[in-house]
PAFI-579240 format. One line per 10 residues: their letters; for each residue y, z, x negated of C-alpha. Coordinates in steps of 0.1 Angstrom, whole numbers, padded with zeros to 4 digits. Layout:
N
a> Y,Z,X; ... .
END
This chain:
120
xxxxxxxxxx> -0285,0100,0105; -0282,0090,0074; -0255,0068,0061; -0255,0038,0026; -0232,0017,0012; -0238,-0015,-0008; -0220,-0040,-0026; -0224,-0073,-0028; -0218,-0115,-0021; -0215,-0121,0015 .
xxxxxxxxxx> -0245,-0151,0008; -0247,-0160,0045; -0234,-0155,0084; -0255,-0160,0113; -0239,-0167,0145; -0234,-0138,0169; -0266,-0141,0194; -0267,-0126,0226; -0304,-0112,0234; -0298,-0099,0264 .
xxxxxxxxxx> -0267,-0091,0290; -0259,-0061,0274; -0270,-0067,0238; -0252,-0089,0210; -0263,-0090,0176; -0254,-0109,0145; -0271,-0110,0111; -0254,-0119,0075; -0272,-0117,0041; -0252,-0100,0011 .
xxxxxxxxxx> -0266,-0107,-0026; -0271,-0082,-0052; -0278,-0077,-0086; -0305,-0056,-0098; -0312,-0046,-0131; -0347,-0038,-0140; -0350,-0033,-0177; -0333,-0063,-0193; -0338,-0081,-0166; -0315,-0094,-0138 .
xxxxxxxxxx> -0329,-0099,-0106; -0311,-0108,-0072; -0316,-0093,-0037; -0311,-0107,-0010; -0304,-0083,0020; -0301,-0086,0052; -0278,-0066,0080; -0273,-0066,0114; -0241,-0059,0136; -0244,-0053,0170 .
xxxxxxxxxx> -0222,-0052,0205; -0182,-0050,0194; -0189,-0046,0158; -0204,-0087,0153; -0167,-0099,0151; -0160,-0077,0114; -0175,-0106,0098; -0148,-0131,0112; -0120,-0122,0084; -0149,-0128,0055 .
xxxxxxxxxx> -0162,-0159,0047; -0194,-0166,0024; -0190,-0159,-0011; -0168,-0131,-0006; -0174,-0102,-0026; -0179,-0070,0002; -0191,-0032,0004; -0211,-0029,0035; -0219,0008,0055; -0248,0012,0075 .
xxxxxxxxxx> -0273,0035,0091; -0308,0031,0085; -0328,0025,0116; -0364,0021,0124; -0385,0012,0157; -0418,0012,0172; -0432,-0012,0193; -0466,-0022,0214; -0469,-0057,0220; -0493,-0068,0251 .
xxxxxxxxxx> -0523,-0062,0234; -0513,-0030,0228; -0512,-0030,0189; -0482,-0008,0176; -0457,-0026,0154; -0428,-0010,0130; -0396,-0024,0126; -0369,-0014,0104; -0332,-0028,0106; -0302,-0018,0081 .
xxxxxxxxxx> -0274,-0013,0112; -0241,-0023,0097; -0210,-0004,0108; -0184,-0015,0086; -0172,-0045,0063; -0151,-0043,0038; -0132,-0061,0009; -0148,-0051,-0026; -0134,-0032,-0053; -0117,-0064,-0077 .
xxxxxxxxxx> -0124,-0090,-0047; -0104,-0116,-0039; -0096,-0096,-0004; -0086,-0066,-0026; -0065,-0089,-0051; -0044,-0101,-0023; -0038,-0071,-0003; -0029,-0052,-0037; -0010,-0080,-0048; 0012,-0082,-0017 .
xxxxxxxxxx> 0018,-0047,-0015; 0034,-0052,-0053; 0060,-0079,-0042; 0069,-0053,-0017; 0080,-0031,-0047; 0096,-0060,-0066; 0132,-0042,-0052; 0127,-0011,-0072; 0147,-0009,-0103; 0120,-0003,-0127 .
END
C-alpha cells in the first residue's frame, strides 16, 4: 500500500466515536494551501484514525501546524437495494509536529538549554 504525507493546520478534531464494539474511529480536518497559478486556494482535508491510533490527536490542539501520514484506502459497498457504493477514506497513521511549528520550536528549544553547560 501506498503511503503520503501532508502538511498542514490541524483546522478541526472530532471526538473519538465508537461504531461498533470493536471499531473506534475519529476524524480531524488539516488546512492547506494550494497554489494554482497566482492564486491561493485552501483545502480542507479530512482523515480518519482508527482503534489505538484516535488518541495521537490528544497532544495537538487546533491550529497547530502538523505533518500527517496515511494510507490511502477505498471500499465498496451494496446498500439494501442493492446499488453499489464507493468510498474512499485517507487512514491516518501518524501525527506529527511540523517543520517551524510551535511543537517543533519547543522541543528544539529545550533540547538547547540542555546544551547551555557547554563552554562554547
Amino acid at each position: 500500500m501506498s503511503s503520503f504525507e501532508l502538511e498542514g493546520k490541524l483546522e478541526k478534531v472530532f471526538d473519538t466515536e465508537q461504531v461498533s464494539e470493536k471499531f473506534s474511529k475519529r476524524e480531524f480536518v488539516v488546512k492547506t494551501a494550494n497554489q494554482v497559478g497566482d492564486s491561493v486556494y485552501e483545502d480542507f482535508i479530512k482523515f480518519q484514525a482508527t482503534q489505538d491510533r484516535c488518541d495521537m490527536l490528544d497532544k495537538y490542539k487546533e491550529g497547530s501546524d502538523v505533518k500527517v501520514s496515511f494510507n490511502l484506502r477505498g471500499r465498496e459497498w451494496q446498500n439494501k437495494e442493492g446499488e453499489t457504493k464507493y468510498f474512499t477514506n485517507l487512514e491516518a497513521w501518524r501525527v506529527e509536529g511540523a517543520e517551524g511549528s510551535a511543537t517543533s520550536s519547543q522541543q528544539s528549544s529545550s533540547s538547547k538549554e540542555e546544551d547551555d553547560d557547554l563552554p562554547f
